[in-house]
Residue frames as qw, qx, qy, qz and C-alpha x, y, z in Angstrom:
[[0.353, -0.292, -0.741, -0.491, 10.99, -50.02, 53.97],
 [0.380, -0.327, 0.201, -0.842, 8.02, -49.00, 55.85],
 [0.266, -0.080, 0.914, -0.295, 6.56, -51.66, 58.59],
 [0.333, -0.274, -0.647, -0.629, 3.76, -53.49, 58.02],
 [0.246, -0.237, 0.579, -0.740, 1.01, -52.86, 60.25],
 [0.053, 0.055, -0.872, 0.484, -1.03, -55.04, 62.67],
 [0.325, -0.304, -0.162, -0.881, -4.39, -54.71, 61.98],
 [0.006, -0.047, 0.879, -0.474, -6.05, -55.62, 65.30],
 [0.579, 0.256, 0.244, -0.734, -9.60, -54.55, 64.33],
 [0.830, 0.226, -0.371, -0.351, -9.65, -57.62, 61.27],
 [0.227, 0.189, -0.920, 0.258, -7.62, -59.93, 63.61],
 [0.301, 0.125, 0.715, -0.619, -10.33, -59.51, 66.10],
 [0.730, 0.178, 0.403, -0.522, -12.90, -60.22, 63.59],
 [0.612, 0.234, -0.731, -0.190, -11.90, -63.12, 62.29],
 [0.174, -0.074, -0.844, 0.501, -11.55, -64.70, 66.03],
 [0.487, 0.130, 0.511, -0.696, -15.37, -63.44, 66.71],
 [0.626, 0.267, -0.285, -0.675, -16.05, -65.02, 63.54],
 [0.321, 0.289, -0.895, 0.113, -14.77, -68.24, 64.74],
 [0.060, 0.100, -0.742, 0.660, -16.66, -67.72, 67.49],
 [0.663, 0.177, 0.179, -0.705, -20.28, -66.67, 66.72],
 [0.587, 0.175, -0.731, -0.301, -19.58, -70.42, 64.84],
 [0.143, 0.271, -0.768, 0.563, -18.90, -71.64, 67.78],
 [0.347, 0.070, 0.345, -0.869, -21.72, -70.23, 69.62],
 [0.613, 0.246, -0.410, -0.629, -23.67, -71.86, 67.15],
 [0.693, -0.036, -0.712, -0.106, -22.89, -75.25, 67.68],
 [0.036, 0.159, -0.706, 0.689, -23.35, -74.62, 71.51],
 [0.417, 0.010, 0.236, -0.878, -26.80, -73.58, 70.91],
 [0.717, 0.150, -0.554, -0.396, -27.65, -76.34, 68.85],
 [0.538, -0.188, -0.804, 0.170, -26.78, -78.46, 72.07],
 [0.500, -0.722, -0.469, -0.092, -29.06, -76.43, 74.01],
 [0.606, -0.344, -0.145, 0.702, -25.98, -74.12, 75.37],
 [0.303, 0.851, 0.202, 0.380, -25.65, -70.39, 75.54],
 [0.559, 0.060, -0.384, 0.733, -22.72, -68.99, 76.62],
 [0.446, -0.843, -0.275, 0.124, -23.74, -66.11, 79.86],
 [0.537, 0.198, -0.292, 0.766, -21.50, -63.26, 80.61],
 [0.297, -0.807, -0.422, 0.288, -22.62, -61.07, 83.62],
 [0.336, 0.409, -0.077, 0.845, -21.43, -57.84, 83.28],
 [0.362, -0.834, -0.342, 0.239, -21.42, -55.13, 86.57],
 [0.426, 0.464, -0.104, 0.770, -20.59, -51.66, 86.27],
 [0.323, -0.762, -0.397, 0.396, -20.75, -49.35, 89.73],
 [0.152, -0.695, -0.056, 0.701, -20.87, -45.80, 88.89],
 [0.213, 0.922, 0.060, -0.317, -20.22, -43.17, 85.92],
 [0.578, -0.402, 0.414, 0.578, -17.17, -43.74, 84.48],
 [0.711, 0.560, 0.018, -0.424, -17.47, -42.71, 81.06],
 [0.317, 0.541, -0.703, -0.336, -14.38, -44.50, 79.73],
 [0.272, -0.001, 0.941, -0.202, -15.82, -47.57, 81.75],
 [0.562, 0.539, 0.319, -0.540, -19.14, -46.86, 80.36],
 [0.631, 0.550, -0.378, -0.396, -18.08, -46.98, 76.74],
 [0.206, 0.403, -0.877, -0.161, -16.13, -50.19, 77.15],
 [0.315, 0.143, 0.690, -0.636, -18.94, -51.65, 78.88],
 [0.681, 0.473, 0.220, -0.514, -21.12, -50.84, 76.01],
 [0.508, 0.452, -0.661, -0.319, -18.86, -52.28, 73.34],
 [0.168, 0.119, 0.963, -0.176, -18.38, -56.16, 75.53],
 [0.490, 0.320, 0.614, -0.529, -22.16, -55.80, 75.47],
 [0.684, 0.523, -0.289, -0.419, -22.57, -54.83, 71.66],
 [0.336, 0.400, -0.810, -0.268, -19.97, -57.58, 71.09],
 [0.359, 0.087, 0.814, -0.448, -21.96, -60.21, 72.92],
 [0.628, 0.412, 0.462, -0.471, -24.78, -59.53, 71.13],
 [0.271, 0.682, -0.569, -0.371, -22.70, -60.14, 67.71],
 [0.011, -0.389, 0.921, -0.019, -21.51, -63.13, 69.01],
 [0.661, -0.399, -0.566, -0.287, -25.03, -64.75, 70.48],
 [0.279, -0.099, -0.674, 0.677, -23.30, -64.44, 73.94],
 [0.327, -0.809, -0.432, -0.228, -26.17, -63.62, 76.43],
 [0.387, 0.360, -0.189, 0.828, -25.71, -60.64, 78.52],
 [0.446, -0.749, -0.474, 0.124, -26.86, -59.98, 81.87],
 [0.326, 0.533, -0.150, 0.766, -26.27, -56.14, 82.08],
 [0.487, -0.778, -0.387, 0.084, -26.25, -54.58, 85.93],
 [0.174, 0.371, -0.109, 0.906, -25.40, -50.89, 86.02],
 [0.500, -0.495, -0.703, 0.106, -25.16, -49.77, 89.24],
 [0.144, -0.953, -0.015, -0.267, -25.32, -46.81, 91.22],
 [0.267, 0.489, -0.589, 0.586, -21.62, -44.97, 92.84],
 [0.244, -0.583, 0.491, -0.600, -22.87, -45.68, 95.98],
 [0.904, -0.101, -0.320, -0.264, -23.76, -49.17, 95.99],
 [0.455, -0.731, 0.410, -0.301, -22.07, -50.60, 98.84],
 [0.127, 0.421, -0.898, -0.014, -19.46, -53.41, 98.92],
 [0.414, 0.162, 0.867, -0.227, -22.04, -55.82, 100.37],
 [0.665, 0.517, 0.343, -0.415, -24.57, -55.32, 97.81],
 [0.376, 0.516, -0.735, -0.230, -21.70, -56.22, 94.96],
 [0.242, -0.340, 0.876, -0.242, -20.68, -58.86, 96.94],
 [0.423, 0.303, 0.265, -0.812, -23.94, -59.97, 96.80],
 [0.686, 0.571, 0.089, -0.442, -24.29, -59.99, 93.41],
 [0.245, 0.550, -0.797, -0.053, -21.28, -61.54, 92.45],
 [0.294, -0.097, 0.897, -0.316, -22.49, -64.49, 94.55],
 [0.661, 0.463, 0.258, -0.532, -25.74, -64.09, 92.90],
 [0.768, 0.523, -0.322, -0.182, -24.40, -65.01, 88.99],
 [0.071, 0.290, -0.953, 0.048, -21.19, -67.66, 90.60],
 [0.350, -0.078, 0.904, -0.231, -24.46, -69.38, 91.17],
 [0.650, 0.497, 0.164, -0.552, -26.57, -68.94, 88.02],
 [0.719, 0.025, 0.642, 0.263, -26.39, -71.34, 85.95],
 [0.587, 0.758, 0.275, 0.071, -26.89, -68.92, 82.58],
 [0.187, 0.955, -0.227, -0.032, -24.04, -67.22, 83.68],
 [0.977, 0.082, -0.052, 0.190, -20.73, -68.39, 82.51],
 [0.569, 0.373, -0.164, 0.715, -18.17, -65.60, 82.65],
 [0.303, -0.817, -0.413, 0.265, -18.45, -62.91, 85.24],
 [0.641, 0.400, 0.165, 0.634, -17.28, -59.22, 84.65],
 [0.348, -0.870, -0.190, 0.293, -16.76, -56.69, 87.18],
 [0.358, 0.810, -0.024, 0.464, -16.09, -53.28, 85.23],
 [0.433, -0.624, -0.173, 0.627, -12.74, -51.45, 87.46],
 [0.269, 0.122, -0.795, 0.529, -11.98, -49.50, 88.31],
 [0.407, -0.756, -0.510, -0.059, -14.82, -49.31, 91.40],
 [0.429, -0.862, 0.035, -0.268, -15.79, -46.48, 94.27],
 [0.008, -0.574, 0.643, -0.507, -12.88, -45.56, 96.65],
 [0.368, -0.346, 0.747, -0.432, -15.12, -47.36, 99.19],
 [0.974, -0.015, 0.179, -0.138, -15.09, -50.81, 97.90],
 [0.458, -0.516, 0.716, 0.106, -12.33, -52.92, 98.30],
 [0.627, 0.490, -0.447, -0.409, -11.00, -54.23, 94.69],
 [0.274, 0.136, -0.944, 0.124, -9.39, -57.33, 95.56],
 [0.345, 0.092, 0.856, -0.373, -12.02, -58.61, 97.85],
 [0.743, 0.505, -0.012, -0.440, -14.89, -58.15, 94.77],
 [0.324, 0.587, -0.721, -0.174, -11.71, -60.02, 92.51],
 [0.125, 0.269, -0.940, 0.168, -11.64, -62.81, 94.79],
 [0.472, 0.129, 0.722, -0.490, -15.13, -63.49, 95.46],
 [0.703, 0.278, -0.287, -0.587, -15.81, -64.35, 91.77],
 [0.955, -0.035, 0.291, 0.048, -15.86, -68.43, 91.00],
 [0.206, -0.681, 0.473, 0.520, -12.71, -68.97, 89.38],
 [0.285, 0.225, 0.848, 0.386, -14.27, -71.01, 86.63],
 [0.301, 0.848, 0.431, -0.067, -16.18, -67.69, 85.82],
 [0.263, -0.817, 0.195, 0.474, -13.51, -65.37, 86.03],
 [0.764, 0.405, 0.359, 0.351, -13.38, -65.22, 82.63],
 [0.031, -0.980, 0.187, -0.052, -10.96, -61.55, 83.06],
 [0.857, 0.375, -0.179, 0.304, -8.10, -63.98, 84.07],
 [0.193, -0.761, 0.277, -0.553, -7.57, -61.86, 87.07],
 [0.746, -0.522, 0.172, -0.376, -8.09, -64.49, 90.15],
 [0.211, -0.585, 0.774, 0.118, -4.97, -65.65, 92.02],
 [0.780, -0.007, 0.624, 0.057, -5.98, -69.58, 91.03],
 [0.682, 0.713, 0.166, 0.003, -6.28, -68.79, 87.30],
 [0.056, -0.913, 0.404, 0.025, -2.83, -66.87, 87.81],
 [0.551, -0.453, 0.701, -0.009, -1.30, -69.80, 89.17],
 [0.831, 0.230, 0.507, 0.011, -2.53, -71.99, 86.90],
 [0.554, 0.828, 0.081, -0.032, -1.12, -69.85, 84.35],
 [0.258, 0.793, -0.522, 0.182, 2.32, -69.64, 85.12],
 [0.375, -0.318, 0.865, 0.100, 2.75, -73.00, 85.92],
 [0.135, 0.287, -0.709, -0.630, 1.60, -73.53, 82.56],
 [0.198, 0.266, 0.943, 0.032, -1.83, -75.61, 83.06],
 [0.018, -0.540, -0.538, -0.647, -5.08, -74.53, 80.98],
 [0.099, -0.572, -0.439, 0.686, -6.91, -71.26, 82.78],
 [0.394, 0.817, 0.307, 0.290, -8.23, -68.30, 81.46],
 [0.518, -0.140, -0.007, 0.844, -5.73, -66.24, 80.70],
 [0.104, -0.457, -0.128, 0.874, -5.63, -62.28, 80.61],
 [0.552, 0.725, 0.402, -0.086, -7.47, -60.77, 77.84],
 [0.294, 0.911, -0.287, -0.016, -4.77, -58.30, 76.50],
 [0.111, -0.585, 0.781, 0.189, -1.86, -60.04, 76.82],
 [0.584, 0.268, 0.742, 0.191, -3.80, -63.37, 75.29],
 [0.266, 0.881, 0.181, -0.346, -4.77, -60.59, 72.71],
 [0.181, 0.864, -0.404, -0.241, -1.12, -60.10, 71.72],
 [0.457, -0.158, 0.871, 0.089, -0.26, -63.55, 71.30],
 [0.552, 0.485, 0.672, -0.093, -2.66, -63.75, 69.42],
 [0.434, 0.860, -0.240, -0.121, -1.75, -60.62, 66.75],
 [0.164, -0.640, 0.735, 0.154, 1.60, -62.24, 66.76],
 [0.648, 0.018, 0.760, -0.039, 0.53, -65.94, 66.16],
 [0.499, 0.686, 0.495, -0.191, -2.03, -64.50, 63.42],
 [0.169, 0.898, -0.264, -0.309, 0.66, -62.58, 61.92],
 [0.937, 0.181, -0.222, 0.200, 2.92, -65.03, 61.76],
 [0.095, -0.802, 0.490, -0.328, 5.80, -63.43, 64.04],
 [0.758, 0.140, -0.608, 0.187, 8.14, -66.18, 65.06],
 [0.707, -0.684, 0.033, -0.177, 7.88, -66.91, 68.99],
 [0.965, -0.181, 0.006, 0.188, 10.37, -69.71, 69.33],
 [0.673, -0.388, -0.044, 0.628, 13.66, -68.28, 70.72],
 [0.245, 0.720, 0.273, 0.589, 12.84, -64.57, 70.14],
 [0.222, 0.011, -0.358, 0.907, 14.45, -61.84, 72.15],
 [0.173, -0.730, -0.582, -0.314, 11.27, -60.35, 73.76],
 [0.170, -0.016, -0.373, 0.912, 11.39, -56.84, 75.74],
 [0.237, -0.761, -0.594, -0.112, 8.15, -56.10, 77.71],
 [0.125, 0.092, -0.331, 0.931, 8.88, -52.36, 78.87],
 [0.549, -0.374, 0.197, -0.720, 6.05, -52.23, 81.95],
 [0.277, 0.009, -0.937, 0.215, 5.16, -54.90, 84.75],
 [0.478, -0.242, 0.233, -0.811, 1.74, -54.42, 85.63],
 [0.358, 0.102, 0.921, -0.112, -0.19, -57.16, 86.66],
 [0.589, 0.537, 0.380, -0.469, -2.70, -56.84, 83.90],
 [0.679, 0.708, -0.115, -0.156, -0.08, -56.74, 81.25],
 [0.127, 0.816, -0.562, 0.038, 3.37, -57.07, 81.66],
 [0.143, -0.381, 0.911, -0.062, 3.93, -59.86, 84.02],
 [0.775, 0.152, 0.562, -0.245, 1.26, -62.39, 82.79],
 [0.528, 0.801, -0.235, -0.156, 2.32, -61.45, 79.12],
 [0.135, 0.786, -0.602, -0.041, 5.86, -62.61, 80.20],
 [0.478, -0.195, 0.851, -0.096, 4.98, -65.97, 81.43],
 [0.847, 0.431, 0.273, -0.148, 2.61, -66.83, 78.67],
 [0.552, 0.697, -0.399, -0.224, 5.34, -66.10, 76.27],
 [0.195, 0.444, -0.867, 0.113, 8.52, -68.29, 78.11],
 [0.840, 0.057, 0.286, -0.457, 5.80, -70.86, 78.25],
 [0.289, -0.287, 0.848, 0.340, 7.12, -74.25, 76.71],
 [0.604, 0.539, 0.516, -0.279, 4.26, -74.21, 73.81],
 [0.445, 0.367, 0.443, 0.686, 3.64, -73.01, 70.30],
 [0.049, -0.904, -0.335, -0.263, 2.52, -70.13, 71.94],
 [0.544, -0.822, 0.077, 0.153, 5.61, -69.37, 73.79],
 [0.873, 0.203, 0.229, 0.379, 9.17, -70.36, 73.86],
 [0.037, -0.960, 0.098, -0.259, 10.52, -66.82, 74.15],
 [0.604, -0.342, -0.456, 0.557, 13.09, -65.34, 76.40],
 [0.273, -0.895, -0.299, -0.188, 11.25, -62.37, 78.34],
 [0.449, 0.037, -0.280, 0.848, 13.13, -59.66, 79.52],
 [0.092, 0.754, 0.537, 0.368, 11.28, -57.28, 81.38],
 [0.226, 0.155, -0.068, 0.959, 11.99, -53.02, 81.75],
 [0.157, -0.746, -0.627, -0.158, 10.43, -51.11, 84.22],
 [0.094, 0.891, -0.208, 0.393, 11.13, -47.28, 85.67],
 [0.729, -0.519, 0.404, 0.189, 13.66, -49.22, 87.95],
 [0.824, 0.176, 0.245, 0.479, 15.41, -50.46, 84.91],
 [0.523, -0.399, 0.260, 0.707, 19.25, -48.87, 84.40],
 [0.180, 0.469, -0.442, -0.743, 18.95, -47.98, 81.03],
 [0.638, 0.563, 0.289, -0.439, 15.88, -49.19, 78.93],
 [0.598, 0.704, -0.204, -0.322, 17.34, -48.91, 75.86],
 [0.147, 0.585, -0.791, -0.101, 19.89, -51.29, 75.95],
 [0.454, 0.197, 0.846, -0.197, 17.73, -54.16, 76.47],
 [0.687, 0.494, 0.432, -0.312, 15.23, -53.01, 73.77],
 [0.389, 0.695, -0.528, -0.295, 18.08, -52.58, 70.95],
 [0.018, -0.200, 0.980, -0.007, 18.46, -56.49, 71.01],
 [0.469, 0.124, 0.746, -0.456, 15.34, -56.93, 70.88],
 [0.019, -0.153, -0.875, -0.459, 13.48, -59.22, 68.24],
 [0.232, -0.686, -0.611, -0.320, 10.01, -58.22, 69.55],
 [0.136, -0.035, -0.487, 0.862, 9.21, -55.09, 71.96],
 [0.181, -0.718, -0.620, -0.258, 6.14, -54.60, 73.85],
 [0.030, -0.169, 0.406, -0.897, 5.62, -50.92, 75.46],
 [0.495, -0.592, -0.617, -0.155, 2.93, -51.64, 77.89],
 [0.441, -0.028, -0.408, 0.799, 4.42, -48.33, 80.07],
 [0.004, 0.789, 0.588, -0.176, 1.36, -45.67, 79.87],
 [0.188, -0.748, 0.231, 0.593, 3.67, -42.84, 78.61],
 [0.578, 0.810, -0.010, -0.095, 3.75, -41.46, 75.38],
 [0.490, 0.719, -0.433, 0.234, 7.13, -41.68, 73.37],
 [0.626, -0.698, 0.337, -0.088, 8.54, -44.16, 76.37],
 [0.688, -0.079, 0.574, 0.437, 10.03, -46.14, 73.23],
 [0.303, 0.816, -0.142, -0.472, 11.58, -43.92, 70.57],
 [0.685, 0.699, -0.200, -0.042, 13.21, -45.04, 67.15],
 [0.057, -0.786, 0.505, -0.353, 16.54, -44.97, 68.81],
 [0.653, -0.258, 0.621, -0.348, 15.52, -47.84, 71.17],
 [0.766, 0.030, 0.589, -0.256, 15.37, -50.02, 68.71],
 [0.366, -0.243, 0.711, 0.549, 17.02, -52.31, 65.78],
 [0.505, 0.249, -0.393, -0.727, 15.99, -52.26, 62.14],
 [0.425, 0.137, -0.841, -0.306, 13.47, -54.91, 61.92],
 [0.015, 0.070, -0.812, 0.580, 12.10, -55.31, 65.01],
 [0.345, -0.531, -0.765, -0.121, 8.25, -56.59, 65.96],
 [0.167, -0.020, 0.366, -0.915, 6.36, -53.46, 68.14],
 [0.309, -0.667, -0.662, -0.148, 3.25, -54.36, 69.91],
 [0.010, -0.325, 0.241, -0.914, 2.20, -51.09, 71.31],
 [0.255, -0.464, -0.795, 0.297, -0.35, -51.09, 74.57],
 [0.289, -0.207, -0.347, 0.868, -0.68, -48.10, 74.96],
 [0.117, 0.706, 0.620, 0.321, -3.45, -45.52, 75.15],
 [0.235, -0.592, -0.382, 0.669, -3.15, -42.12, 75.95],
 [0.282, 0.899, 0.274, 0.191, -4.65, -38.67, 74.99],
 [0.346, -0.164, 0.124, 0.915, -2.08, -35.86, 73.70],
 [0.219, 0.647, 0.283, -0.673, -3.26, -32.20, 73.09],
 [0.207, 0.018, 0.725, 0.657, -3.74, -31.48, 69.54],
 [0.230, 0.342, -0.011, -0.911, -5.51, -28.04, 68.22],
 [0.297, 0.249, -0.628, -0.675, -6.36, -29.69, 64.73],
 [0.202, -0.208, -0.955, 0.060, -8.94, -32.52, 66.33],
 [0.375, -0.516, -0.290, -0.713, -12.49, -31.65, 67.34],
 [0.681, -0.669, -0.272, -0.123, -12.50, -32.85, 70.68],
 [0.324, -0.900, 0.269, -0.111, -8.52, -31.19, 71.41],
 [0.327, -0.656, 0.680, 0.013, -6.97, -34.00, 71.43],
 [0.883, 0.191, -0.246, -0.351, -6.06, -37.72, 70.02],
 [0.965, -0.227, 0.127, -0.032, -4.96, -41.24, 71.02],
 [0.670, 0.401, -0.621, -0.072, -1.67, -42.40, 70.48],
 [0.929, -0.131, -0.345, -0.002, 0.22, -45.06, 71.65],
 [0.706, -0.652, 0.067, 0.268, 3.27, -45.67, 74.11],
 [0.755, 0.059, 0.321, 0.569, 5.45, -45.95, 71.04],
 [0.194, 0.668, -0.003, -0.718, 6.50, -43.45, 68.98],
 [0.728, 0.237, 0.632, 0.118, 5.00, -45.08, 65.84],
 [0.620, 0.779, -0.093, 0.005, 5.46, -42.60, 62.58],
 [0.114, 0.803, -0.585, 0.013, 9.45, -42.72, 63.26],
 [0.436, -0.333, 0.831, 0.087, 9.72, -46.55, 64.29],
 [0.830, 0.406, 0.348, -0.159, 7.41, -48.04, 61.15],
 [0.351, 0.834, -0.393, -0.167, 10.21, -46.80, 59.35],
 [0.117, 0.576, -0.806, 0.071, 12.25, -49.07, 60.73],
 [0.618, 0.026, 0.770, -0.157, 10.23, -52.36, 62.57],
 [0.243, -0.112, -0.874, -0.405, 8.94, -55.00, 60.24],
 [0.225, -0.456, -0.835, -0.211, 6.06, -55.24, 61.94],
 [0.046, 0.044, -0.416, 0.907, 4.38, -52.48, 64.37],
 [0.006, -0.645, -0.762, -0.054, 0.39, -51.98, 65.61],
 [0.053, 0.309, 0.097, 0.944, -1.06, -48.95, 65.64],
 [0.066, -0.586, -0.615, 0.523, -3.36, -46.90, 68.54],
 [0.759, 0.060, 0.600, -0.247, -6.10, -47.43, 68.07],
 [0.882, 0.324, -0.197, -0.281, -7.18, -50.27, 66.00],
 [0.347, 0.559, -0.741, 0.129, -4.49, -52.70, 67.57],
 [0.167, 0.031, -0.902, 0.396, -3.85, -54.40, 70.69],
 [0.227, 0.005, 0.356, -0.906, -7.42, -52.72, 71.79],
 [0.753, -0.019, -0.280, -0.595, -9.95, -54.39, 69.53],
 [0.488, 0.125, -0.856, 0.118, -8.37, -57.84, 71.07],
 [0.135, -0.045, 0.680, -0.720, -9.20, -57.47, 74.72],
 [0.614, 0.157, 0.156, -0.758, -12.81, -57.27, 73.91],
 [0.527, 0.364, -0.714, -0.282, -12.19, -60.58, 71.83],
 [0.363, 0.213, -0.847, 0.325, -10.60, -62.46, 74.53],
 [0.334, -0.140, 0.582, -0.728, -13.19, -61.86, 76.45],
 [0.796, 0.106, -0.077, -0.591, -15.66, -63.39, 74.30],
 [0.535, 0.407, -0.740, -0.021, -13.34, -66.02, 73.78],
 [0.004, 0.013, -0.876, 0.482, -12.92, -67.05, 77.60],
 [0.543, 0.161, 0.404, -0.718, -16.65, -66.72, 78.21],
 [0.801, 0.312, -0.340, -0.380, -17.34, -69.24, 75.16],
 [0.557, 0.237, -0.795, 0.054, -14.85, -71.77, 76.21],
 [0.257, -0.244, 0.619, -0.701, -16.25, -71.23, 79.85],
 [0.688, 0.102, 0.131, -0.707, -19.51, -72.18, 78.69],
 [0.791, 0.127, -0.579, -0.154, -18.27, -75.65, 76.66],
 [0.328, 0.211, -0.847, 0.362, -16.43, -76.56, 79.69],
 [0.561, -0.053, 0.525, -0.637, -19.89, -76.20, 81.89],
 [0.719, 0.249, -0.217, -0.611, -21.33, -77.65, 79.30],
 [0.205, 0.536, -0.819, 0.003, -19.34, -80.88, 79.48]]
């Protein structure tokens, strides 16, 4: 029997629909949630994600303080500006688009937001707080997949979990939120990275598998038991004659040959991707009750 899939694009809008409620009763107490947003340069894939946070914002009611900036703006004049919205009272989340110019220095932009803006879930305090288990904002994509899981109904509590990648954006925050002691956790987190012996023997035991590796086909059919829970992370472009622009999207997994077999699997796009953009609204809304306080 063929999985059922994950639809991350109606998960995510139910959770903005929660939210533009939200919003609602904020405004009614004179609150509007603020999200700065800075992009430095050209990127276009930064561009487009850039413009979607903004479109969702404006969905939500979230105000949006866009500042698109020239490639050559200079680490002090970020700086700067980062300093400029940790002290504005409208703004409640801050969002420095990466990646940035060679010559500015990510981590030192990272760490000079407020951590009670830092509604990315990046800055070491938030970290900390997160994996010793006290409220923070947590990552967007890996709160994302908790969230398709929760929403799905995918049973957390003492589920074999295989995260195959350990980035700090996905893997290893992903692994503490899960072996959290919560209803959101409660796992036990194994995680596979191009150090690990042999890959597959960790993800054939697995009850859930996230590929969060950047590499097409890095989990194949093979890798994995009948029945199994695939959150896929992945995005990448493969060549492919029969598409008008050459190519198309898939995912880390290889997803027509495991749906056969998982019970549950997402699909790229329209999965794990619409979330991120969620969570963001999500932290930037609860930022704003907790100024609001």
């Amino acid at each position: 029997m063929a999985a059922k899939i994950i639809d991350g694009k109606q998960i995510a809008a139910e959770i903005r629909a929660e939210l533009k409620n939200e919003v609602t009763t904020l405004k009614a107490k004179g609150i509007t949630p603020g999200l700065g947003v800075i992009l430095v340069g050209a990127d276009p894939a930064s561009m487009s994600y850039v413009t979607a946070k903004e479109r969702a914002c404006d969905e939500a009611g979230i105000y949006s303080d866009d500042n698109r900036l020239p490639a050559e703006t200079t680490e002090e004049e970020l700086l700067a500006l980062v300093d400029k919205m940790n002290n504005d009272p409208k703004i409640n989340g801050i969002l420095v688009q990466l990646p940035l110019p060679k010559h500015i220095d990510e981590q030192k932009v990272l760490l000079a937001i407020d951590p009670d803006k830092d509604v990315d879930g990046f800055h070491p305090t938030n970290v900390g707080k997160m994996v010793v288990g006290d409220k923070a904002f947590l990552p967007c994509t890996p709160h994302g997949i908790v969230q398709l899981l929760m929403r799905t109904g995918v049973k957390l509590e003492g589920a074999e979990v295989v995260i195959v990648g350990r980035s700090n954006i996905v893997g290893k925050p992903l692994a503490n939120m899960l072996i959290q002691k919560s209803e959101t956790g409660n796992a036990t987190v194994t995680i596979c990275h191009t150090r690990t012996k042999d890959i597959a023997a960790h993800t054939r035991r697995a009850d859930i598998v996230i590929a969060a590796a950047g590499f097409p086909n890095t989990v194949t059919a093979d890798m994995v038991k009948d029945g199994v829970v695939v959150i896929d992370v992945g995005v990448n472009r493969v060549e492919d004659a029969t598409k008008k622009k050459g190519y198309r999207l898939v995912g880390d997994a290889d997803f027509e040959a495991i749906k056969e077999k998982a019970s549950y699997i997402t699909p790229v796009p329209g999965g794990v991707g619409p979330m991120t953009i969620t969570m963001l609204m999500y932290n930037t809304v609860e930022s704003a009750k907790m100024a609001g306080k």
